[in-house]
DRENNUBA-528278 format. One record per atom (N, C-alpha, C): residue in one letter; x, y, z. Coordinates in steps of 0.1 Angstrom, whole numbers, padded with zeros to 4 digits, always signed. Last residue first. Layout:
N
AXYZ
...
//
This chain:
317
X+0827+0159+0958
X+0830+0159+0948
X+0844+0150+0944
X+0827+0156+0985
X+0819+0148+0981
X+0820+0146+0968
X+0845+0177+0995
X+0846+0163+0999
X+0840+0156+0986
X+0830+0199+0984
X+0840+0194+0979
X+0848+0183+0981
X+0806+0198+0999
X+0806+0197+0987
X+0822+0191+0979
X+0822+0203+1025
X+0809+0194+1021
X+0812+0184+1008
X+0834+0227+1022
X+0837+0218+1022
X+0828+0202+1021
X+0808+0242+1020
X+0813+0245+1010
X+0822+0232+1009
X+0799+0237+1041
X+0792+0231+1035
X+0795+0232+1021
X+0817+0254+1058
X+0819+0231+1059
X+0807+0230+1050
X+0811+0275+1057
X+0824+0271+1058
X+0825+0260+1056
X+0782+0277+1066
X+0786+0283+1046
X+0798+0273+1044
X+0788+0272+1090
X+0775+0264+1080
X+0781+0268+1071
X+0800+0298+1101
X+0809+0281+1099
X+0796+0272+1093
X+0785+0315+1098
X+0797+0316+1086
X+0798+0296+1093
X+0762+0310+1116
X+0758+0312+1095
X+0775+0306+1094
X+0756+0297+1143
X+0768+0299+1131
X+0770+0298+1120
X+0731+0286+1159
X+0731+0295+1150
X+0744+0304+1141
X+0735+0259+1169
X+0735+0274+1176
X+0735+0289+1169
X+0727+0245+1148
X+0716+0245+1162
X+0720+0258+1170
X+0745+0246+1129
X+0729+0253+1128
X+0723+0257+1137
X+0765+0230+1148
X+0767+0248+1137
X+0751+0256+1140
X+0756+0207+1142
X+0756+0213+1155
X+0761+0226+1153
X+0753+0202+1112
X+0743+0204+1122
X+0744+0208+1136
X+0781+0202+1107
X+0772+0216+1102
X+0759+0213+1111
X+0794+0179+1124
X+0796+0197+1124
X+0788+0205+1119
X+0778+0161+1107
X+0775+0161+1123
X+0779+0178+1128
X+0792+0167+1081
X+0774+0169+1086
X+0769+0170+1098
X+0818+0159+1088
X+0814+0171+1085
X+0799+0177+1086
X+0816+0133+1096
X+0821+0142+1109
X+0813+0159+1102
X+0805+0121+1072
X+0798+0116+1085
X+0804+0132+1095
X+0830+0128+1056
X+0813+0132+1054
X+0807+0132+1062
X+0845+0112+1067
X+0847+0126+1068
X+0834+0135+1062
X+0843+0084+1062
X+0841+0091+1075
X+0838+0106+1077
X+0846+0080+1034
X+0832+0082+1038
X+0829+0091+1052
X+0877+0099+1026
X+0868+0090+1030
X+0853+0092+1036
X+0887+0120+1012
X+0881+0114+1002
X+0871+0097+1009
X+0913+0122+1026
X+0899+0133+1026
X+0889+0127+1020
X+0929+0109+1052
X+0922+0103+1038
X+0909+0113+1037
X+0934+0112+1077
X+0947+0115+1068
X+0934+0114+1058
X+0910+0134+1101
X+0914+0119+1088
X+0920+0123+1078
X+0913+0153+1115
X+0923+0141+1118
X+0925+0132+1110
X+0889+0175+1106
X+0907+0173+1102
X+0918+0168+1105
X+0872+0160+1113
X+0874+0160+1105
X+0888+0165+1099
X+0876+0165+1145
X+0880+0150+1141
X+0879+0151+1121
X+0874+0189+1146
X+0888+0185+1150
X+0885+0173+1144
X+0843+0190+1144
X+0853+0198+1131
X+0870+0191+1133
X+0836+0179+1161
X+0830+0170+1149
X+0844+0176+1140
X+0842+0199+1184
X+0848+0187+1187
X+0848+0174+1170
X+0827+0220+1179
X+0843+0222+1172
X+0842+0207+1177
X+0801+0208+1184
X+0804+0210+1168
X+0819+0216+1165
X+0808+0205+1209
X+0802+0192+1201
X+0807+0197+1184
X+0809+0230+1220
X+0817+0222+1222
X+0819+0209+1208
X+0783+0240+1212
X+0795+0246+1207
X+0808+0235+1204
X+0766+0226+1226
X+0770+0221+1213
X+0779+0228+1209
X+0779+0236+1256
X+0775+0222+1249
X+0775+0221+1235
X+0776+0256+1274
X+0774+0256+1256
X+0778+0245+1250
X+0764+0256+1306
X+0773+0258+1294
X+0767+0255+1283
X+0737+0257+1314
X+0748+0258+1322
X+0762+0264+1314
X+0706+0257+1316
X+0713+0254+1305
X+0729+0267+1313
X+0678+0241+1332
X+0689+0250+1333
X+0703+0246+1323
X+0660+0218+1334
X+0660+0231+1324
X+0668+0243+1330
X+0670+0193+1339
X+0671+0205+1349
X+0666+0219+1344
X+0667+0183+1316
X+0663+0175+1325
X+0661+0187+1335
X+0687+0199+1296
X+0670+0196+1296
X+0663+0188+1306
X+0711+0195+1312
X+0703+0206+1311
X+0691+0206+1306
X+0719+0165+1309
X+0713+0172+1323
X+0709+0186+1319
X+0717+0168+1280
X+0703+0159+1286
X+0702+0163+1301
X+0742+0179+1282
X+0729+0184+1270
X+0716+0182+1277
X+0759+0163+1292
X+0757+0179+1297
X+0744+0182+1291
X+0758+0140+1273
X+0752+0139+1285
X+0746+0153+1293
X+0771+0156+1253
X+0759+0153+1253
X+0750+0145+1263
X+0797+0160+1266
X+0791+0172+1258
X+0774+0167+1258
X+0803+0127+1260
X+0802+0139+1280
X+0797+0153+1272
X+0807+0125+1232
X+0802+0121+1246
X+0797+0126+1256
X+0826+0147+1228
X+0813+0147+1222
X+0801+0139+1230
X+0848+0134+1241
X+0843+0145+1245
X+0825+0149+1240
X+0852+0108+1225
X+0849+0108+1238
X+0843+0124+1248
X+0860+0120+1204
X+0849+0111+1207
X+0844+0110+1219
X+0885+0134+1210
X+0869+0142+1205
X+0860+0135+1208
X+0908+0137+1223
X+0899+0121+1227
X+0883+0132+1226
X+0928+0155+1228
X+0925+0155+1216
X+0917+0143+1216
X+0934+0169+1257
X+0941+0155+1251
X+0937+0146+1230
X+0916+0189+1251
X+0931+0194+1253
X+0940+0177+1251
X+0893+0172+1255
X+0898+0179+1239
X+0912+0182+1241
X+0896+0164+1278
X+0897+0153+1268
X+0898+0163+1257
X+0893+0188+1299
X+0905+0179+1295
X+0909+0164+1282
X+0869+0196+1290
X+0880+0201+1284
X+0894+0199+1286
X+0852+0172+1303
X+0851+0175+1283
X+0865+0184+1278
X+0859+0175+1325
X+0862+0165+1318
X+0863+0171+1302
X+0847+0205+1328
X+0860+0206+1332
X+0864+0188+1323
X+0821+0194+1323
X+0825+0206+1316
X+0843+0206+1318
X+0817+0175+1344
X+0815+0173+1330
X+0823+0185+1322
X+0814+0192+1362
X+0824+0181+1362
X+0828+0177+1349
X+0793+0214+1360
X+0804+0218+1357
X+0816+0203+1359
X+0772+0194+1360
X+0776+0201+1347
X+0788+0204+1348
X+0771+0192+1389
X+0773+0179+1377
X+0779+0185+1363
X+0758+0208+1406
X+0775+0207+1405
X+0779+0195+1394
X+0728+0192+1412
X+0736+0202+1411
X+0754+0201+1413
X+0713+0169+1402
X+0724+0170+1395
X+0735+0184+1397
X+0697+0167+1426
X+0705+0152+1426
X+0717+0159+1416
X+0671+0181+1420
X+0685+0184+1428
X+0699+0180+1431
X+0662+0159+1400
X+0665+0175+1395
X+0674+0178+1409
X+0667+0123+1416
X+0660+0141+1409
X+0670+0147+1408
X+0669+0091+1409
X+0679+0108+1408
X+0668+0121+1402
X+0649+0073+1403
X+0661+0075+1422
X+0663+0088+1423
X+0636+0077+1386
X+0627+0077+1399
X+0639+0081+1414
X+0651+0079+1370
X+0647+0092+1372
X+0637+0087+1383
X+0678+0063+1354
X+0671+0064+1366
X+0663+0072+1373
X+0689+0072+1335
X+0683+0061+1331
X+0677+0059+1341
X+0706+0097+1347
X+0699+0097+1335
X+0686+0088+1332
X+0727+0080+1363
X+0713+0086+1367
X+0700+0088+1357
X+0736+0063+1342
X+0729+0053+1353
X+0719+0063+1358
X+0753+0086+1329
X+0742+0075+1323
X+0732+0072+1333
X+0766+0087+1353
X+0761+0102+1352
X+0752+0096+1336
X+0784+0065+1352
X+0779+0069+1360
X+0766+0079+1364
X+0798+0067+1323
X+0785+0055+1331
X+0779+0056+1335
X+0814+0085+1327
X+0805+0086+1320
X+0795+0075+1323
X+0827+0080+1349
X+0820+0092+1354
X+0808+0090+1336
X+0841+0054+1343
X+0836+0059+1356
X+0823+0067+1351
X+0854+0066+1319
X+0846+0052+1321
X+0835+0051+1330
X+0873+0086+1325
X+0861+0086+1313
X+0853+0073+1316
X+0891+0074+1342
X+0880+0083+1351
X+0869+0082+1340
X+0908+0050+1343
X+0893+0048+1343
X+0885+0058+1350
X+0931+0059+1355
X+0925+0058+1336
X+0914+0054+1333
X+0926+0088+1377
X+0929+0074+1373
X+0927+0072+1361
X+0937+0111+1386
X+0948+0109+1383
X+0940+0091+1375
X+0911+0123+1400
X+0914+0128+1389
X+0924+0122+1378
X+0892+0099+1420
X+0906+0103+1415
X+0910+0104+1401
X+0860+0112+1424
X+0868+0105+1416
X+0882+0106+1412
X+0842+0130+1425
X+0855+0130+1436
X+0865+0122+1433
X+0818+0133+1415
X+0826+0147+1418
X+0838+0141+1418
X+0812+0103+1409
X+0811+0112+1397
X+0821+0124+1402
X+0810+0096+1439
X+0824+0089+1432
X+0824+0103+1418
X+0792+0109+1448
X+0803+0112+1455
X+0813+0107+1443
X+0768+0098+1436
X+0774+0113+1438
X+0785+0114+1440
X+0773+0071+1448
X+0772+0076+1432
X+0778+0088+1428
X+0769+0076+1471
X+0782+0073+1469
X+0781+0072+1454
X+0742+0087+1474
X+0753+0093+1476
X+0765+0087+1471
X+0731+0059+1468
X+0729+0069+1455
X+0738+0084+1457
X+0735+0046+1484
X+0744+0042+1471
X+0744+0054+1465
X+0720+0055+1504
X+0738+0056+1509
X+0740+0050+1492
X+0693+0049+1494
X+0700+0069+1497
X+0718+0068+1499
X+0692+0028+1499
X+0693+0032+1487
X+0698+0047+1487
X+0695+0009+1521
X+0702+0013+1520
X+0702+0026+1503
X+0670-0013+1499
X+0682-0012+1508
X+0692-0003+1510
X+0651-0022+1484
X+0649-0010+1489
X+0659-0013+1501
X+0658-0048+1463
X+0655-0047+1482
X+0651-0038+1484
X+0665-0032+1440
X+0657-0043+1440
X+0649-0050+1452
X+0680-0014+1448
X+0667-0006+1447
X+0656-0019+1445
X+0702-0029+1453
X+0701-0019+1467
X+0678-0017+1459
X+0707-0039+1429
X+0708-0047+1444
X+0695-0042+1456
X+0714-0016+1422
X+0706-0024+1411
X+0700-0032+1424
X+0734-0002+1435
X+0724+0003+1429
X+0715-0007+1429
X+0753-0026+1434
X+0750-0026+1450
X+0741-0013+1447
X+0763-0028+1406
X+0756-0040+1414
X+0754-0031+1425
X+0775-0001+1405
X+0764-0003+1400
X+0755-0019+1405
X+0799-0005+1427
X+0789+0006+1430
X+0772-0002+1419
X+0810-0026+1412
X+0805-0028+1422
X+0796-0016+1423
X+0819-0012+1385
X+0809-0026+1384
X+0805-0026+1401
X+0835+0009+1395
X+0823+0009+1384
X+0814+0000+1389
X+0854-0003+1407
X+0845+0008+1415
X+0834+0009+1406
X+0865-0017+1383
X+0860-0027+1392
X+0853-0018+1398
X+0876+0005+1370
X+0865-0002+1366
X+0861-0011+1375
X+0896+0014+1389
X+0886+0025+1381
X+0873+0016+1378
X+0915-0004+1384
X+0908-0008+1396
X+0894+0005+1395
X+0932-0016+1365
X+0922-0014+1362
X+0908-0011+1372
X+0958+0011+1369
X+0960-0004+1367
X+0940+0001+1361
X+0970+0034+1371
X+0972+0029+1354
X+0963+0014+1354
X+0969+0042+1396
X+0959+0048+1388
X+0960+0040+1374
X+0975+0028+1427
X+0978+0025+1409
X+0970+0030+1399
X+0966+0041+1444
X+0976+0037+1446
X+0986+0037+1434
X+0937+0047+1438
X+0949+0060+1441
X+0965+0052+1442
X+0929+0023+1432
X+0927+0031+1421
X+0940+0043+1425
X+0926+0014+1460
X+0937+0004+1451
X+0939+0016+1441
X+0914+0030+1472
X+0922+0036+1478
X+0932+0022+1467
X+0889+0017+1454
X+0890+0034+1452
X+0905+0038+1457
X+0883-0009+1463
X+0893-0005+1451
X+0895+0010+1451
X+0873-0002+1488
X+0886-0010+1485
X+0893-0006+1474
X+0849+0009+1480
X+0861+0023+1491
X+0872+0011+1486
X+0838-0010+1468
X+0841+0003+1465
X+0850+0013+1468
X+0837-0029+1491
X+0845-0030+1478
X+0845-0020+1474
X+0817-0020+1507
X+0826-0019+1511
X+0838-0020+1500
X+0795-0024+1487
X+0795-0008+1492
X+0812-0005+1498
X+0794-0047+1483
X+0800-0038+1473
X+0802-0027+1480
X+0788-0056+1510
X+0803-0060+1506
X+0805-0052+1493
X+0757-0043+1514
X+0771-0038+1527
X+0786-0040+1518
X+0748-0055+1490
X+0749-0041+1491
X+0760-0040+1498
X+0746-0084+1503
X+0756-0077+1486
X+0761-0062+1487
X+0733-0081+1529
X+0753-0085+1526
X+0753-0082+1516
X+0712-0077+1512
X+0718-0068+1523
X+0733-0071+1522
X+0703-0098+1501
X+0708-0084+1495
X+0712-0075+1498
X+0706-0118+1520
X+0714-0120+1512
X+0713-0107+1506
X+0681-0108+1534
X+0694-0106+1540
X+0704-0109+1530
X+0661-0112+1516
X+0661-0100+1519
X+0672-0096+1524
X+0661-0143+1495
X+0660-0133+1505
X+0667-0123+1506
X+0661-0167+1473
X+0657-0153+1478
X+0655-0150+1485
X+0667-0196+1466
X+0664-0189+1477
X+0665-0176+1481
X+0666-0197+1438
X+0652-0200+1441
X+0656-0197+1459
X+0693-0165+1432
X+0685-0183+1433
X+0674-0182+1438
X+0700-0140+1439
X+0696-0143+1423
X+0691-0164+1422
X+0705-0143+1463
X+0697-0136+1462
X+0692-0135+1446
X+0730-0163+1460
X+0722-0162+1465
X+0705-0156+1466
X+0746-0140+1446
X+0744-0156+1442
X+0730-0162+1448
X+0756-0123+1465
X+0741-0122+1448
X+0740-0136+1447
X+0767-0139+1485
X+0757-0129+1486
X+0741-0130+1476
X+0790-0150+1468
X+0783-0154+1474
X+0767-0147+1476
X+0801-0119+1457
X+0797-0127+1449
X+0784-0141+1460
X+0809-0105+1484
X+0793-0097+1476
X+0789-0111+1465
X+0825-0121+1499
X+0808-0121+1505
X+0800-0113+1494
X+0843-0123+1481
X+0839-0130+1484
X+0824-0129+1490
X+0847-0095+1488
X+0843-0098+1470
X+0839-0107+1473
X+0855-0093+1514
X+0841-0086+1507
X+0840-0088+1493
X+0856-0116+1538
X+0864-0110+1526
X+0854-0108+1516
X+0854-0131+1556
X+0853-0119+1559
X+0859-0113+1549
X+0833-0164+1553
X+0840-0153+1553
X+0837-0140+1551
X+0812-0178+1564
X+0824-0181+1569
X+0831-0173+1567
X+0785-0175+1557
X+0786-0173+1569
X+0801-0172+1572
X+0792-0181+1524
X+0787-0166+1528
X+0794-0165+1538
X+0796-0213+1534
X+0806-0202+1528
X+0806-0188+1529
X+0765-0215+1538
X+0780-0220+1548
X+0790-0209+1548
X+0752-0209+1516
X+0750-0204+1524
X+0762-0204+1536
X+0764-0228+1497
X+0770-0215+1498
X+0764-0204+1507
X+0758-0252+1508
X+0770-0247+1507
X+0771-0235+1507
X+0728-0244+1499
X+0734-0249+1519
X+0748-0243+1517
X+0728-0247+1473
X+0721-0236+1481
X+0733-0240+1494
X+0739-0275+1467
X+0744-0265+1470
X+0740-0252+1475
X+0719-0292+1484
X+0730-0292+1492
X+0737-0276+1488
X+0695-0287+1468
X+0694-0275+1480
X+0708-0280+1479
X+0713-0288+1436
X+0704-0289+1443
X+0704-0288+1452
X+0706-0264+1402
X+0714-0270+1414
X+0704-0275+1424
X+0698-0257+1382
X+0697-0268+1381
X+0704-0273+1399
X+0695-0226+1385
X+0686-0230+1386
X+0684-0251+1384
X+0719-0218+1377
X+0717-0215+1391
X+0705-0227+1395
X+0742-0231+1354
X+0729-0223+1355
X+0725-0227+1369
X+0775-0215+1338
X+0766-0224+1347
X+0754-0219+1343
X+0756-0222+1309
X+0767-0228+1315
X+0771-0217+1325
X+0722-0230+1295
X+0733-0220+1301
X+0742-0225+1309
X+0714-0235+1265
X+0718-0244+1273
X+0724-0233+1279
X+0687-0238+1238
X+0696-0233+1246
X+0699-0235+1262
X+0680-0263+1222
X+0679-0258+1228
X+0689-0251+1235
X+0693-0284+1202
X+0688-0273+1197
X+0683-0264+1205
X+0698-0312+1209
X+0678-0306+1207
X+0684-0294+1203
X+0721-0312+1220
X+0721-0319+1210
X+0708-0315+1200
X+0723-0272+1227
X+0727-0285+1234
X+0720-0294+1217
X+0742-0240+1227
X+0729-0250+1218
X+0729-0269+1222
X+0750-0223+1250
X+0753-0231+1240
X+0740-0237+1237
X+0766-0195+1270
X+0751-0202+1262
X+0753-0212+1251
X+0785-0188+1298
X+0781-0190+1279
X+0769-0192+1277
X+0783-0177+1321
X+0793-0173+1312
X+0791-0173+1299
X+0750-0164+1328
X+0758-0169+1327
X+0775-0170+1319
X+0748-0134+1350
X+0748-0137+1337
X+0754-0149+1339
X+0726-0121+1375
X+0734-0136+1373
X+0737-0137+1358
X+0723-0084+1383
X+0718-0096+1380
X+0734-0110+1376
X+0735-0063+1392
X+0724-0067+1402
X+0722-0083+1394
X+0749-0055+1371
X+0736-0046+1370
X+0725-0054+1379
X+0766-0081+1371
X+0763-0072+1367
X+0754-0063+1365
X+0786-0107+1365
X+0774-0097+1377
X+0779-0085+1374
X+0788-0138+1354
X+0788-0125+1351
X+0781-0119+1361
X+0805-0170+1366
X+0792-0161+1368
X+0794-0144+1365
X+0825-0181+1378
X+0824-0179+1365
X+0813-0168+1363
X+0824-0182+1404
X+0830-0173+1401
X+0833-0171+1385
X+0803-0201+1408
X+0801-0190+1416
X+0815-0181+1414
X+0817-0223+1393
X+0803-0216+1388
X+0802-0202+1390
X+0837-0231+1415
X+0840-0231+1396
X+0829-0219+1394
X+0818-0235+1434
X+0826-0229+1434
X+0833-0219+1423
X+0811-0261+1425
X+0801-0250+1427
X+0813-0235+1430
X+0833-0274+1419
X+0822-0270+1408
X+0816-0260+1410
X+0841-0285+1447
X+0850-0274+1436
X+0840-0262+1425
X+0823-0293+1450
X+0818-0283+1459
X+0832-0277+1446
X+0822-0320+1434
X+0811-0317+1435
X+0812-0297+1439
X+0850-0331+1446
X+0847-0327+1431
X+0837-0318+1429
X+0837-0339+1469
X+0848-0324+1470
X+0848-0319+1456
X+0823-0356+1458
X+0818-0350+1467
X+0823-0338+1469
X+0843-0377+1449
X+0833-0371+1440
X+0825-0361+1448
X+0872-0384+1442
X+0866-0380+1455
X+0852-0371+1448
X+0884-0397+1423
X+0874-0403+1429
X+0864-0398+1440
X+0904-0388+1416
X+0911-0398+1428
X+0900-0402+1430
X+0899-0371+1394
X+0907-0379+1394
X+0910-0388+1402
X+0880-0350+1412
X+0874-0363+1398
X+0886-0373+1398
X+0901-0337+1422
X+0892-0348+1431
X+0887-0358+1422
X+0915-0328+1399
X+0924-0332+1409
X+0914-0345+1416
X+0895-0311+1392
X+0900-0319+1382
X+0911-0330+1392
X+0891-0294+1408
X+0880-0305+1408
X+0885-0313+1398
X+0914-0276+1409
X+0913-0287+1423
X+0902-0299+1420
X+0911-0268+1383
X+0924-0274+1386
X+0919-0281+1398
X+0886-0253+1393
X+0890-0257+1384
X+0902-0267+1383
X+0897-0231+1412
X+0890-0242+1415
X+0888-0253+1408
X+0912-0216+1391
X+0920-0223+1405
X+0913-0236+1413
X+0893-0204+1379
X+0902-0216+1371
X+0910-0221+1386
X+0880-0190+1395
X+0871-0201+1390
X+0880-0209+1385
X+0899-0167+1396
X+0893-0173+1408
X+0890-0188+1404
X+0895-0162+1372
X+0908-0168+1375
X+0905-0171+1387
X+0871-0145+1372
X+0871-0157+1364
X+0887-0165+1369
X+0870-0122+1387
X+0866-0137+1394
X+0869-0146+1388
X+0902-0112+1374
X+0888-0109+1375
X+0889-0120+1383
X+0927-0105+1386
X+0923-0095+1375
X+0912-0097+1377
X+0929-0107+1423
X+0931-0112+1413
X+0925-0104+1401
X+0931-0096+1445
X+0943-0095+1442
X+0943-0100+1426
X+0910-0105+1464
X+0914-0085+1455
X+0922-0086+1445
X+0919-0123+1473
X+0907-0127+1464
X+0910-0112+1457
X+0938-0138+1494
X+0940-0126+1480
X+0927-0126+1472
X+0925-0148+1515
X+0936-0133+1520
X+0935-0128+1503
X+0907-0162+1506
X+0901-0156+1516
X+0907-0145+1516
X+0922-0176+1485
X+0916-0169+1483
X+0908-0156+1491
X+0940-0192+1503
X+0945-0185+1500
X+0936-0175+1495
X+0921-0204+1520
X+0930-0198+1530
X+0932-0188+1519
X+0914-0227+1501
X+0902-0219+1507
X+0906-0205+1514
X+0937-0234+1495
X+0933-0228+1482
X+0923-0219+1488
X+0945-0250+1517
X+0952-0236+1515
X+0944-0232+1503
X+0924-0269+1514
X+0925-0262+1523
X+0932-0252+1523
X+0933-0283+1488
X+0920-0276+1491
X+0917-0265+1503
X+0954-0293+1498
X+0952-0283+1487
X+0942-0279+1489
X+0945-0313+1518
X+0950-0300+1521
X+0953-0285+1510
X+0933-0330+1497
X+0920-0321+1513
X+0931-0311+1511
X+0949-0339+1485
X+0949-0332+1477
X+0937-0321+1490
X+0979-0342+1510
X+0971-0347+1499
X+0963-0335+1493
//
């Protein structure tokens, strides 16, 4: 009957929980089983599907509980779907239960935060988050080498940064994230599609974080960056190099050591995108052209200023 559905569905997630694109398909599988108990009446199993439903509907992200939606309820008030804060202890208990029962680290990091983002806060639930992202990370990293095309680049994203946010909100373990920060920015399988995603986020998060990441924290950084930025122009992804060019910018005024030439970069990078737009006569190309003459200026390139401002003009005309 439907207990035993329930019981392989508990079995099955425990072995594939990795396996699935996001948590949210997690939540539809439960989904389907509470719609199964509401049906026969079993309001109690109904009850745990739900929570369940919730605890994988749930955005996580930067250490914190997003809900999925927000709606305007009949008053006009905003309504969060789920919301942590209407539940009562049984479910706290439940998912305390569940935490204790399994050995499956997406499962223990969602559980975990869950937890440690409810009215029962504690110090050990942030522990388990950190330990199971920390361990998720190495998970997906050896998924990412396997399948560089797939999207496992970003999952090492999202966990690493939950088990930061986590880690600094406890003071947990904070030296071991903030190495494996380091580590992933250098070491990061060159071959994945989520390296520009990774490493630029990543090398943000320090940026935005100056109490974790000192000045020592960025040595050998520039040059990663430097080697990215010139595989993205050699792939012609300007936007994206201009990008990482100006992160390089901010670790060298941070470090006041000025490593490479950065805007050089930035201002051929404005110039290539101006001669990508079929349509001369569009607005864009104004936008790219001024961005090139001002990073021109800043290194001091009279002839290429004279050169695009002559075009400038002639755009414009």
């Amino acid at each position: 009957g439907i207990k035993s559905n329930a019981t392989m569905l508990y079995g099955h997630i425990e072995k594939n929980a990795l396996e699935y694109i996001s948590p949210h398909q997690i939540g539809n599988e439960f989904k389907v089983l509470r719609d199964k108990f509401q049906r026969t009446g079993k309001e109690d199993d109904a009850k745990k599907s739900q929570w369940e439903m919730d605890c994988f509907y749930y955005i996580m992200e930067e250490g914190n509980l997003e809900p999925f939606m927000t709606l305007p309820n009949e008053n006009g008030e905003i309504v969060e779907i789920p919301t942590i804060k209407d539940y009562e202890e049984d479910a706290y208990l439940y998912f305390i239960e569940r935490l204790n029962s399994t050995n499956n680290p997406l499962l223990m990091a969602r559980y975990a935060q869950l937890l440690w983002n409810s009215p029962k806060k504690h110090a050990k639930y942030a522990r388990l988050a950190v330990d199971a992202y920390l361990n998720l990370v190495n998970v997906y990293e050896e998924k990412d080498k396997e399948r560089p095309e797939e999207h496992y680049g970003l999952e090492v994203l999202k966990a690493v940064k939950n088990a930061f946010f986590i880690s600094r909100q406890s003071r947990y373990r904070v030296k071991d994230v903030k190495s494996k920060i380091l580590n992933l920015i250098k070491k990061f399988n060159p071959e994945s599609s989520s390296l520009y995603a990774l490493k630029f986020n990543l090398v943000k998060l320090m940026l935005q974080n100056k109490r974790v990441f000192k000045r020592k924290d960025y040595a050998g950084i520039p040059r990663v960056l430097w080697k990215l930025a010139e595989s993205l122009i050699k792939e012609r992804n300007f936007h994206q190099s201009i990008e990482i060019c100006e992160l390089g910018e901010r670790i060298n005024q941070k470090t006041g050591r000025k490593t490479h030439n950065w805007r050089k970069r930035i201002a051929e990078s404005y110039e290539a995108l101006l001669e990508q737009v079929k349509d001369k006569q569009n607005i864009v190309t104004l936008f790219f052209c001024e961005k090139a003459i001002e990073s021109y200026k800043k290194i001091g390139n009279k002839k290429k200023v004279v050169e695009l401002t002559n075009k400038y003009s002639e755009i414009k005309g």
